[in-house]
C-alpha positions as CSV (number, residue, x, y, z in Angstrom):
1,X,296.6,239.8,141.6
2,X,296.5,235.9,140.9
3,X,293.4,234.1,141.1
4,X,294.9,231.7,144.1
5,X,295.8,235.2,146.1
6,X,292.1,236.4,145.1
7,X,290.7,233.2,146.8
8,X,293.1,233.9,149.6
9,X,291.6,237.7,149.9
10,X,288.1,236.3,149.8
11,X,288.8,234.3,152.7
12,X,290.6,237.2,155.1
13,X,287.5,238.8,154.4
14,X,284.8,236.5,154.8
15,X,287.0,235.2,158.2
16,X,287.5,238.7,159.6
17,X,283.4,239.5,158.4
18,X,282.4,236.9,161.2
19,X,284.8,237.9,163.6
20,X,283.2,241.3,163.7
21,X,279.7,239.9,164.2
22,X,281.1,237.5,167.1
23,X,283.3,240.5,168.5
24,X,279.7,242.7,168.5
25,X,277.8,239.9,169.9
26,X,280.4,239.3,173.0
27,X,279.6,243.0,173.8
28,X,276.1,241.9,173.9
29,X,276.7,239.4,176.5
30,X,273.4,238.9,179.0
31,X,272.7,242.2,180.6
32,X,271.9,241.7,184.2
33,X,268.7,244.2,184.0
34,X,267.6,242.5,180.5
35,X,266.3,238.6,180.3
36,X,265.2,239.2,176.7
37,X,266.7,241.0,173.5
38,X,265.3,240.7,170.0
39,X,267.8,238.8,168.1
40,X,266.8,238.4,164.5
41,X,263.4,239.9,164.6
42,X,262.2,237.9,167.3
43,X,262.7,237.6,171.3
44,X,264.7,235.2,172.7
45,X,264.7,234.3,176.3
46,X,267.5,234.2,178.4
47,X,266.4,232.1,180.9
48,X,264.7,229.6,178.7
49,X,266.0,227.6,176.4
50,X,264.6,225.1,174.5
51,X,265.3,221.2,175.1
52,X,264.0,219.4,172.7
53,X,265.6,216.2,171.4
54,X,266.1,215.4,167.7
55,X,266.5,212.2,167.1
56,X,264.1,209.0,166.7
57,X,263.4,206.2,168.5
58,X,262.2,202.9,167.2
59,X,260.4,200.2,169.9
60,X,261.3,196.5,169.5
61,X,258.2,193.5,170.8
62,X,261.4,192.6,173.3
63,X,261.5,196.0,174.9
64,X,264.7,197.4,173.1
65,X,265.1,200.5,171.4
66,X,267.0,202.3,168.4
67,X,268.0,205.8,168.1
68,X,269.1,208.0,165.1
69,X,272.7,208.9,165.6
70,X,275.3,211.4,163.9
71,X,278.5,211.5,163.7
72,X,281.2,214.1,162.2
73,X,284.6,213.7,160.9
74,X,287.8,215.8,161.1
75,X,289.5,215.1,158.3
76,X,292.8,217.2,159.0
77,X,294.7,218.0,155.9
78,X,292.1,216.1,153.5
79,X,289.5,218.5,154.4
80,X,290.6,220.7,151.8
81,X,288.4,220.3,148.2
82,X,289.8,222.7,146.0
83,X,288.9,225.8,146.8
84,X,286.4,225.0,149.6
85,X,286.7,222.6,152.6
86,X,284.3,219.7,153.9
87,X,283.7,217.3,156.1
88,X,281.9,213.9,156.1
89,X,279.0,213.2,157.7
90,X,277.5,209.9,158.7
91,X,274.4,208.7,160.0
92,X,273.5,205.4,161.6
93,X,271.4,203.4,164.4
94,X,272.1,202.7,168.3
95,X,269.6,199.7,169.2
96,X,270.0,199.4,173.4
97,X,268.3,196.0,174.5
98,X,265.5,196.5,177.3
99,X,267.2,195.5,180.1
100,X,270.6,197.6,178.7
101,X,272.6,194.9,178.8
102,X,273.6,194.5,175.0
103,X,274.0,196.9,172.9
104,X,274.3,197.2,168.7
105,X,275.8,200.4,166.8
106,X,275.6,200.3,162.8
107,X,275.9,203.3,159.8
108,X,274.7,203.5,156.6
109,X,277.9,204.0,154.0
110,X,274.8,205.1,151.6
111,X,273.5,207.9,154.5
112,X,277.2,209.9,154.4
113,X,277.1,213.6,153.1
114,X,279.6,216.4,152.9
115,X,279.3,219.5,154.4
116,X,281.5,222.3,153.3
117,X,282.3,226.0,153.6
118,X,285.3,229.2,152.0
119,X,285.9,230.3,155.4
120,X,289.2,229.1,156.6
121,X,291.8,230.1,158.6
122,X,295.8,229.5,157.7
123,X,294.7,227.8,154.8
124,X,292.8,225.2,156.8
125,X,289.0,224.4,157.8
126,X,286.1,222.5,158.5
127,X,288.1,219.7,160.6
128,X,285.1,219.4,163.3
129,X,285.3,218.7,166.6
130,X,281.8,217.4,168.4
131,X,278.9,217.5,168.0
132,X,275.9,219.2,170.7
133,X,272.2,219.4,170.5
134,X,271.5,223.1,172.1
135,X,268.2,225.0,171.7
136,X,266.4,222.6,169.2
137,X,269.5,222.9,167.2
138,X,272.4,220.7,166.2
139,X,275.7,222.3,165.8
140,X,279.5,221.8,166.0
141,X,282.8,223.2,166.2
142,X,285.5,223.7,163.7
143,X,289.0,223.5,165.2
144,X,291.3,225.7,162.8
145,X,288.8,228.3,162.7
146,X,286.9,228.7,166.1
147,X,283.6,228.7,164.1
148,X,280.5,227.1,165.6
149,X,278.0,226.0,162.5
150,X,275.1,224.9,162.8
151,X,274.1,221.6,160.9
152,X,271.1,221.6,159.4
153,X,269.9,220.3,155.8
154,X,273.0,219.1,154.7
155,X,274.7,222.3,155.0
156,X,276.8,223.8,157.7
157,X,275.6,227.4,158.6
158,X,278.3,229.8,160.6
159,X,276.8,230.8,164.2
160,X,279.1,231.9,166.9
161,X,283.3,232.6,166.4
162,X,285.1,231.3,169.4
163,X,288.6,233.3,170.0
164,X,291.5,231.7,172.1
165,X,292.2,232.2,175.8
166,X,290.7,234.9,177.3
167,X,289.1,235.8,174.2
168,X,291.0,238.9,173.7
169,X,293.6,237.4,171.2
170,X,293.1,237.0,167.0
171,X,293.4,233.2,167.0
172,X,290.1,231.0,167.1
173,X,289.7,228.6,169.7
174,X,290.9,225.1,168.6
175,X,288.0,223.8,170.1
176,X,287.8,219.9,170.9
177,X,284.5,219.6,172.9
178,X,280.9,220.7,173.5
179,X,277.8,220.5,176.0
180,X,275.0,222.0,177.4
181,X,274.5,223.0,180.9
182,X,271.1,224.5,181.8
183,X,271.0,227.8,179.6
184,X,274.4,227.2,178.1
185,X,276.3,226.0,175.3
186,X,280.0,225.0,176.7
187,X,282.5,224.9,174.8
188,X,286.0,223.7,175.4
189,X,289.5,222.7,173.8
190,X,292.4,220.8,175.0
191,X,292.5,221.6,178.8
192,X,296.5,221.6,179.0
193,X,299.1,224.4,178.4
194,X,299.6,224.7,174.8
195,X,303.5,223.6,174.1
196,X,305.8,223.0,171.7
197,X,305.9,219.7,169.8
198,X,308.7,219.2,172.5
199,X,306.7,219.9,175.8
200,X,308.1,223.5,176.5
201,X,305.5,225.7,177.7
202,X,304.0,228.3,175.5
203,X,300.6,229.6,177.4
204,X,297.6,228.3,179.2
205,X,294.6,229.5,176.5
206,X,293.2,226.0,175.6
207,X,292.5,226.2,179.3
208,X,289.4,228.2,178.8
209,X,286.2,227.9,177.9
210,X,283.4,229.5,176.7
211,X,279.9,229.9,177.8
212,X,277.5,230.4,174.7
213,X,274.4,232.0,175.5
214,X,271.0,231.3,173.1
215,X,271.3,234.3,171.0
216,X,275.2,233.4,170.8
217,X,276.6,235.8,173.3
218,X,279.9,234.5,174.6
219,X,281.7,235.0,178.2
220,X,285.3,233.1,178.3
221,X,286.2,231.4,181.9
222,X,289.4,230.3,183.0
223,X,289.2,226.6,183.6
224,X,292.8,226.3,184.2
225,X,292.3,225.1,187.9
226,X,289.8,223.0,186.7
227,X,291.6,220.9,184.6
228,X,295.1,220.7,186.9
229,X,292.4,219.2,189.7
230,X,290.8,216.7,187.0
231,X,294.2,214.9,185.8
232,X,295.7,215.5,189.6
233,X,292.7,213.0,190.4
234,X,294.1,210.3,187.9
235,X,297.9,211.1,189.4
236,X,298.9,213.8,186.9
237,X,301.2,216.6,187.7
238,X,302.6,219.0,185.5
239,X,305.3,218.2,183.0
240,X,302.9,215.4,183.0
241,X,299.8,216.1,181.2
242,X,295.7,215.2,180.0
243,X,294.1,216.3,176.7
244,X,290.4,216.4,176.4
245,X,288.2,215.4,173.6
246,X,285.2,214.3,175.7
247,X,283.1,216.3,178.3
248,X,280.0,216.3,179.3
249,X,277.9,217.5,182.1
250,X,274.5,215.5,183.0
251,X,271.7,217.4,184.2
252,X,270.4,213.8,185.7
253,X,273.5,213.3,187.9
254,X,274.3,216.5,188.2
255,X,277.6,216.0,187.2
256,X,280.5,216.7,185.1
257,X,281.7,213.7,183.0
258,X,285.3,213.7,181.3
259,X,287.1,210.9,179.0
260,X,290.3,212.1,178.5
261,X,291.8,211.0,174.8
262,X,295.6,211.3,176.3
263,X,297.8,210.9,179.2
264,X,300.8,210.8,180.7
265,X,303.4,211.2,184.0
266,X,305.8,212.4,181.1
267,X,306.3,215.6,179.5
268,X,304.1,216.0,176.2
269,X,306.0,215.1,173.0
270,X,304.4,215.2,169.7
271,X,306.5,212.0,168.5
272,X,305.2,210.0,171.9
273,X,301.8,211.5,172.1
274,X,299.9,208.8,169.9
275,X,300.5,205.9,172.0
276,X,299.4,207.5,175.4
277,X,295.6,206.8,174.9
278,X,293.6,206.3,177.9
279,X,290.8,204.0,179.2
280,X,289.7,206.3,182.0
281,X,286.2,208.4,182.9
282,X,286.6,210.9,185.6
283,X,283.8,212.1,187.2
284,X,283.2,215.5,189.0
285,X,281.1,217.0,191.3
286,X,278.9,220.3,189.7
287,X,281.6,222.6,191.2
288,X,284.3,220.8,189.8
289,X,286.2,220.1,193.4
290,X,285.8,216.4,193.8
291,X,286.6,213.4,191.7
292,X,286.1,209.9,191.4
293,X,288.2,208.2,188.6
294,X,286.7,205.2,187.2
295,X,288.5,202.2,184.6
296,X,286.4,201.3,181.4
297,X,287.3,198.0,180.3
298,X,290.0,195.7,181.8
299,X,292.0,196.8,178.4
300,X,293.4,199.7,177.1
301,X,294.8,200.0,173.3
302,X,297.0,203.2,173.7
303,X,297.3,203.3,170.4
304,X,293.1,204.8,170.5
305,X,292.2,207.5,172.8
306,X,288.5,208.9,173.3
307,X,287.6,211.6,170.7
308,X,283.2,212.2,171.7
309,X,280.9,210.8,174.0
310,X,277.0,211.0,174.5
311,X,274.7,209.8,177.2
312,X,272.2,207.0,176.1
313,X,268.6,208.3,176.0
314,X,266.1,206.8,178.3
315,X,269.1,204.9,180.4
316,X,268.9,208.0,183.3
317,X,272.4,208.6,181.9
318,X,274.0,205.5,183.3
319,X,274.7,204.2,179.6
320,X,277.6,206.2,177.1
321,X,278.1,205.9,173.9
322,X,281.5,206.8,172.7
323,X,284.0,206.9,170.3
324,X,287.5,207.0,169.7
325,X,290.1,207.1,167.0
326,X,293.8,206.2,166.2
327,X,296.6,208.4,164.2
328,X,299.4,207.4,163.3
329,X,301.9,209.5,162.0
330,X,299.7,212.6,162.6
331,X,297.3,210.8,160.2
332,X,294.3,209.1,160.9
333,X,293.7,205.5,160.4
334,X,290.4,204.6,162.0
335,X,288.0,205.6,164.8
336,X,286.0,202.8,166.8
337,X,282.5,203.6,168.7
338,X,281.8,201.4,172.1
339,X,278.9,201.5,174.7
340,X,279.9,201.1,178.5
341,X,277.9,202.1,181.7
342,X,278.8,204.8,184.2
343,X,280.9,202.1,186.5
344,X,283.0,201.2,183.8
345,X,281.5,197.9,182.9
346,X,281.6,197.8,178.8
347,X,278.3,196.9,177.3
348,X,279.5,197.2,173.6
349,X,283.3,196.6,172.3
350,X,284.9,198.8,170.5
351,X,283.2,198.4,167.1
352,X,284.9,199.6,164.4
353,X,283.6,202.6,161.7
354,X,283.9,202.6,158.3
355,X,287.0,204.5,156.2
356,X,290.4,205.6,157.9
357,X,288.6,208.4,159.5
358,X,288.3,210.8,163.0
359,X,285.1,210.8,163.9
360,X,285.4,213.4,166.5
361,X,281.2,214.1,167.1
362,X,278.5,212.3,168.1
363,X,274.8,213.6,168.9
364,X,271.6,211.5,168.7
365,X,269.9,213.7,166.0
């Protein structure tokens, strides 16, 4: 056996390794008659979670104030390093004026780290997707794999796999966005059918999510009337279609938040897909039947569609922070962060990031 179909052994293993322990703790999943279970050696409440933010704040004499931020790349095919595969990290400063007004987003090229793993799936890994704060930890998704790591000391640490659809199928979920909603880590992906690169229907699993319990028990829910309500709000009707990147729900509001990246009246084609980038937030009610679709900006490059979003701290989530990118070719070529407010009214730009990157996360960590 050659050392290349060694490396490709090691992998099968190591991928199919965590699959078990995600299969075993789906069985697991929240038994009505118990709220706690020792995970790990200690108990972990079911009902309780913890809240706690990570990031810092720094207080300006004129009232303003300055957050820690993160952001997280998917670097597609470049994530690969030789035997292992990485992704960039980058860490910078939101400053929010007093009366939140003006806004001013900056990173550090020196603050940028890699963090890498040897568990990939079709030869591909690490190309992350989001980024959540959930339980005093920060964690996010990778895409190719299904594989939720936690990020912590400049490492990336498997948690929880994520399968496709209905969870009952050997793919991982190409997961696209994450958020927390009371005891829960949510998880999505694209929120249309899955197609061909020519728009001809294949199957509905990037229609699910997935509910992620604490101790990382996992309970898949079909979303697929969800998301044909949310585009049907901004006029969409299947062929026509809407791919998320950005959901989030706010506990303040009580409310579901959604940027779609693309969309369009036509049917989805790979070759046309680039260029349908959007400018619109969509807001829903908690149980997901009512809408109100809102225009950020008075422009919209189509060329740059929404890839992550957070909620400004301390601005009673009326402020977002997002970003989005631009591909071209299938490959990126840069990604932009801007600050608006909940009406639509853009407080920041679109500011643009350093390297021809995807930033697909965001957390204030």
């Amino acid at each position: 056996m050659t050392a290349e179909n060694n490396s490709n052994m090691l992998n099968f293993l190591l991928f199919g390794f965590v699959t078990a322990i995600a299969f075993y703790s789906g069985t697991q999943f929240n038994k009505p008659s118990e709220s706690t279970e020792a995970v790990n050696g200690s108990n972990i409440d079911f009902q309780h979670v913890s809240h706690a933010s990570l990031y810092t704040t720094k207080k300006f004499d004129d009232g303003a104030k300055e957050y820690s931020t993160m952001l997280i790349t998917d670097l597609d095919h470049e994530s690969r390093d030789g035997k292992r595969w990485r992704s960039l990290v980058s860490r910078g400063f939101l400053k929010v004026s007093a009366d939140h007004k003006h806004a001013d987003i900056h990173f550090d090229k020196d603050s940028e780290y890699f963090v890498d793993t040897n568990i990939a799936a079709g030869g591909r890994a690490m190309e992350m997707s989001d980024l959540a704060v959930f339980n005093g930890k920060l964690y996010s998704i990778d895409d190719r794999t299904g594989l939720i790591y936690q990020i912590s000391d400049k490492k990336a640490i498997p948690w929880v796999l994520l399968n496709d659809g209905p969870g009952n199928v050997i793919k991982g979920l190409k997961g696209e966005w994450m958020t927390v909603k009371d005891t829960e880590l949510i998880v999505g992906g694209l929120g249309k059918e899955w197609t061909t690169t020519d728009g001809e229907y294949v199957n509905d699993h990037p229609m699910w999510v997935k509910h992620v319990s604490a101790a990382g028990a996992v309970h898949h829910v079909n979303w697929k009337d969800v998301f044909i309500r949310v585009r049907r709000a901004a006029g969409i009707e299947y062929p026509g279609y809407m791919i998320h990147e950005a959901v989030q729900w706010s506990p303040i509001h009580r409310k579901w938040f959604f940027l779609p990246r693309r969309m369009s009246n036509e049917k989805y084609s790979e070759a046309e897909d680039e260029n349908r980038g959007t400018n619109v937030l969509i807001i829903g009610n908690e149980d997901l039947t009512d809408f109100e679709v809102v225009r950020v900006g008075e422009e919209n490059n189509k060329a740059r569609g929404f890839s992550a979003f957070q909620f400004v701290p301390n601005t009673h989530h009326q402020l977002i922070v997002a970003l989005k990118s631009e591909e071209k070719d299938g490959k990126p070529v840069a990604s932009y962060a801007c600050v608006f407010d909940v009406h639509g009214n853009v407080i920041l730009d679109e500011y643009l990031l350093h390297g021809p990157y995807k930033y697909e996360g965001i957390a204030f960590a």
